[in-house]
N, C-alpha and C positions, 0 to 999 in steps of 0.2 A: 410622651417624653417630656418631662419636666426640666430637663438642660439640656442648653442647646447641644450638639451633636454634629459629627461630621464624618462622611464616611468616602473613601475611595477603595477602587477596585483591587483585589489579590490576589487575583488572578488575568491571567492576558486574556479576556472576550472583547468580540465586537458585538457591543448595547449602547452605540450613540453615547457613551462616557470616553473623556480624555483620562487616558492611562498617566499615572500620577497627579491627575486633580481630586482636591477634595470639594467634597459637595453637602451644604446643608443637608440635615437629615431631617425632615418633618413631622417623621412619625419612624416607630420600629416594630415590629413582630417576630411570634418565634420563626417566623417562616418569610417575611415580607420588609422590606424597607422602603421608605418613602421619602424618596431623595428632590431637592429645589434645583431642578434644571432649565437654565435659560428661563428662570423667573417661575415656571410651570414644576407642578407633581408629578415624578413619575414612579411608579412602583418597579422593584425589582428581587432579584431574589434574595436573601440576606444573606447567607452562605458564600456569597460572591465578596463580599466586603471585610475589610478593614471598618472598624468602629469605633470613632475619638469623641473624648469629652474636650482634648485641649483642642483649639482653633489650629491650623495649619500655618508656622509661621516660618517654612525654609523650603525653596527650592526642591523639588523635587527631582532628579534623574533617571529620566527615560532612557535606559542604552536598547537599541534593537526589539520592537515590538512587535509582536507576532502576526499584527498585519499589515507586513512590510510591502505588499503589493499593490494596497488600498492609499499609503502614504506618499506622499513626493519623495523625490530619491537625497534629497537635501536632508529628511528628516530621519533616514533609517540607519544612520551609525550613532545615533541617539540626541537627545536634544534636556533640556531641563520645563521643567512645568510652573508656572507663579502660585505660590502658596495661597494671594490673595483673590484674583482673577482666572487661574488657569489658563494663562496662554501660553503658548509654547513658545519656544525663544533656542535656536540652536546656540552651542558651546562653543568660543573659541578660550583653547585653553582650558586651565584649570582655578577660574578666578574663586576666593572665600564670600564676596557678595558681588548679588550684578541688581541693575536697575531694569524693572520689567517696560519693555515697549508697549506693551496696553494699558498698564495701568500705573505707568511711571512712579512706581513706591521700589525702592529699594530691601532686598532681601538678604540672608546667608543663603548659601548654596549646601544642602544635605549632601557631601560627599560620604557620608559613614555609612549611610544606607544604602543597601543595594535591590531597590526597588525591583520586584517582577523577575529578580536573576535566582533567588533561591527555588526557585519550582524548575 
């Protein structure tokens, strides 16, 4: 891949990735992608992805993920994701930008998209 690349999940699996984070992409294939997680490679399938050339630069919203039994009960009526970091951050409210608690940069909040609700 000659630019840089970014790719999160589009579907609900549990594969040790945060539903609504984006994740450098290191490499791609017609069949394989090769995502920088926690600084490390890991391969996965590509068909499971979403694949951006623009960087991730808004909030994402998680409402109810598929493995609500595996999560804390704080997190299962939904939460939002940091475009930069990927931390999860629950909602109060309806705010237009919030400031992320990991990596205290300031974001807009993607209310237009409805992440993971179309399937």
């Amino acid at each position: 891949m000659h630019t840089k690349s970014w790719a999160r999940l589009r579907v609900d699996v549990d594969c040790g990735l945060r539903r609504g984070g984006w994740y450098e992409a290191l490499s791609a294939g017609e069949e394989e992608l090769t995502l920088a997680v926690h600084g490390r490679p890991k391969v996965f399938p590509r068909n499971i992805f979403e694949v951006s050339t623009a960087g991730p630069s808004r909030w994402t919203i998680v409402s109810q993920a598929g493995n609500q039994s595996q999560i804390p009960q704080r997190w299962r009526d939904g939460y939002a994701v940091c475009p930069s970091c990927n931390w999860r951050q629950l909602l109060f409210g309806k705010p237009n930008r919030m400031l992320c608690e990991g990596c205290y940069q300031e974001f807009e909040v993607n209310w237009d998209e409805l992440y993971l609700n179309a399937g």
